[in-house]
KOLMI-670355 format. One line per 3 residues: number of its first residue (from 1); for each residue x, y, z of N, C-alpha, C. Coordinates in nm, 2 decimals. Layout:
% KOLMI-670355
NUM = X,Y,Z,X,Y,Z,X,Y,Z  ... .
This chain:
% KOLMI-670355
1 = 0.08,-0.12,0.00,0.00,0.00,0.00,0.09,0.12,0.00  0.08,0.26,-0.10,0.09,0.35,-0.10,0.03,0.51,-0.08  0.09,0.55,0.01,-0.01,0.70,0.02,0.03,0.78,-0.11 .
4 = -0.05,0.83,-0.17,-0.07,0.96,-0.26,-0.09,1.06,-0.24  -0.08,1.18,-0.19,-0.14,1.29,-0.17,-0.14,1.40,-0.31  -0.24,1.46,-0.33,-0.27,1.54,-0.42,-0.24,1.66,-0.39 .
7 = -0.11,1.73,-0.39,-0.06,1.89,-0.32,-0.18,1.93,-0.40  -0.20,1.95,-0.47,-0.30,2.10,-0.57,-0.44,2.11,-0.51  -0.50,1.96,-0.43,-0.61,1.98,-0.39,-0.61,2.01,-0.23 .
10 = -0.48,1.92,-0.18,-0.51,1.91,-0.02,-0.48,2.05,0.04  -0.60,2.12,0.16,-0.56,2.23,0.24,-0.53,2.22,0.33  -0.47,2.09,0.37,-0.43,2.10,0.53,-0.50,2.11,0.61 .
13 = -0.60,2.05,0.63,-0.71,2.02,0.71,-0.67,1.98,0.86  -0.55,1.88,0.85,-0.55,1.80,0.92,-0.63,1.70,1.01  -0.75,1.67,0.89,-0.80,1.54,0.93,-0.75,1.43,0.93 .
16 = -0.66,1.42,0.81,-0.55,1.32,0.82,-0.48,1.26,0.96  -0.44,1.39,0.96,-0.31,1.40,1.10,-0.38,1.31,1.26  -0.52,1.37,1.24,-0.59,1.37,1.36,-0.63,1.25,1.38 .
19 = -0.64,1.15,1.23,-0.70,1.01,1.21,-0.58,0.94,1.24  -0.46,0.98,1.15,-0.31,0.89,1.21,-0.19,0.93,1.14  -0.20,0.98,1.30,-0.07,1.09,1.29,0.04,1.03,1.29 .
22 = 0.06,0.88,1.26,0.24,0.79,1.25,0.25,0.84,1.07  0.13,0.89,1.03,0.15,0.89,0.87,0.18,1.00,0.82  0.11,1.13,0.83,0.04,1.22,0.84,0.06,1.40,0.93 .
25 = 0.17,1.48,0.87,0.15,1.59,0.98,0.13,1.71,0.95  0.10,1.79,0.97,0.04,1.92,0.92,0.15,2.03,0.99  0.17,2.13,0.92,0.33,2.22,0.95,0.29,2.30,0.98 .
28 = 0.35,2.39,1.08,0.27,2.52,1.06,0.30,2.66,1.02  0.34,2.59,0.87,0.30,2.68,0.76,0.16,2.62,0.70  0.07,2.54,0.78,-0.01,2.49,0.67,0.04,2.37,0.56 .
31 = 0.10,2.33,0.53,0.15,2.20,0.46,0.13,2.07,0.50  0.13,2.01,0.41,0.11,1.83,0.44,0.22,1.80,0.42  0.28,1.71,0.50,0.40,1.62,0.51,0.35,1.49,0.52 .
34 = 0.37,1.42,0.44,0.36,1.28,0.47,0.47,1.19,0.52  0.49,1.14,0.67,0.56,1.07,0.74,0.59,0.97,0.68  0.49,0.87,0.60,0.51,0.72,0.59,0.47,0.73,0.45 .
37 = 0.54,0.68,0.34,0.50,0.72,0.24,0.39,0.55,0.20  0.45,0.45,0.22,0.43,0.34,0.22,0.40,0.25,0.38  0.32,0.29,0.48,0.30,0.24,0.60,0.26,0.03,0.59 .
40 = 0.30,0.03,0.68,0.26,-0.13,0.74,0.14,-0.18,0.70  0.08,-0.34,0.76,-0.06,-0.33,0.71,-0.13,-0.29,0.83  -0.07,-0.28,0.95,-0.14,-0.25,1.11,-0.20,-0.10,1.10 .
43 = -0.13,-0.04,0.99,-0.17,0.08,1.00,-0.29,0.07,0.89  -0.27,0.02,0.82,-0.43,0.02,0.68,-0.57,0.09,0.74  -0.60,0.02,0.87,-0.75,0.07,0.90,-0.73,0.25,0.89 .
46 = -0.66,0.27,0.97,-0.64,0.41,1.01,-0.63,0.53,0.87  -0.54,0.45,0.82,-0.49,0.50,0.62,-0.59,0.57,0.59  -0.70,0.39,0.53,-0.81,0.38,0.48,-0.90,0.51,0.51 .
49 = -0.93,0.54,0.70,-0.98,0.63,0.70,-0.97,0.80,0.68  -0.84,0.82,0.70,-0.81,0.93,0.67,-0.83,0.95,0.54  -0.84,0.88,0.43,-0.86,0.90,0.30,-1.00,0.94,0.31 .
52 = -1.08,0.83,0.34,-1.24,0.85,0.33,-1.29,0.97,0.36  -1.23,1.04,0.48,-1.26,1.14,0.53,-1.15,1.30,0.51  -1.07,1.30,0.43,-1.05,1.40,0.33,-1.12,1.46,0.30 .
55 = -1.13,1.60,0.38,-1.26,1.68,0.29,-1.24,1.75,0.17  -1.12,1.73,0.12,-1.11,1.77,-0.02,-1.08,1.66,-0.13  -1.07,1.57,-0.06,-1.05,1.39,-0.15,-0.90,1.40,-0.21 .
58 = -0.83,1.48,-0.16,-0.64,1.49,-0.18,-0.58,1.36,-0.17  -0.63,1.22,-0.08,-0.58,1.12,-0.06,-0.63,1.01,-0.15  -0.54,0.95,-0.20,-0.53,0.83,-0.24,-0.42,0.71,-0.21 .
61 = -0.51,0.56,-0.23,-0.43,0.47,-0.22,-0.39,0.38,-0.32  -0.26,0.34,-0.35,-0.23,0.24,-0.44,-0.17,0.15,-0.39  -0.20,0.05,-0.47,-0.18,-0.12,-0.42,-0.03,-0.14,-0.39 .
């Protein structure tokens, strides 16, 4: 599994961060940093949800 993040769409919400922050951290300049570009599979549930819940749909996963 791969995280994607979409710079052009994501604003740094940090819902990500807030759902799983081993992945995920927000700067404070406002930016998205992705910690784990490729996480474990213990991490998947947590991934999964921070994607779903993207309020700008910035996140994606690849196999």
């Amino acid at each position: 599994m791969k995280i994607v993040v979409d710079y052009d769409l994501c604003e740094a919400n940090a819902v990500c961060m807030d759902v799983c922050p081993k992945c995920f951290r927000v700067e404070e300049d406002d930016t998205l940093t992705l910690l784990v570009e490729s996480p474990d599979a213990a991490l998947r549930p947590k991934v999964e949800d921070a994607v779903r819940l993207c309020p700008r749909q910035a996140l994606t996963l690849e196999a």
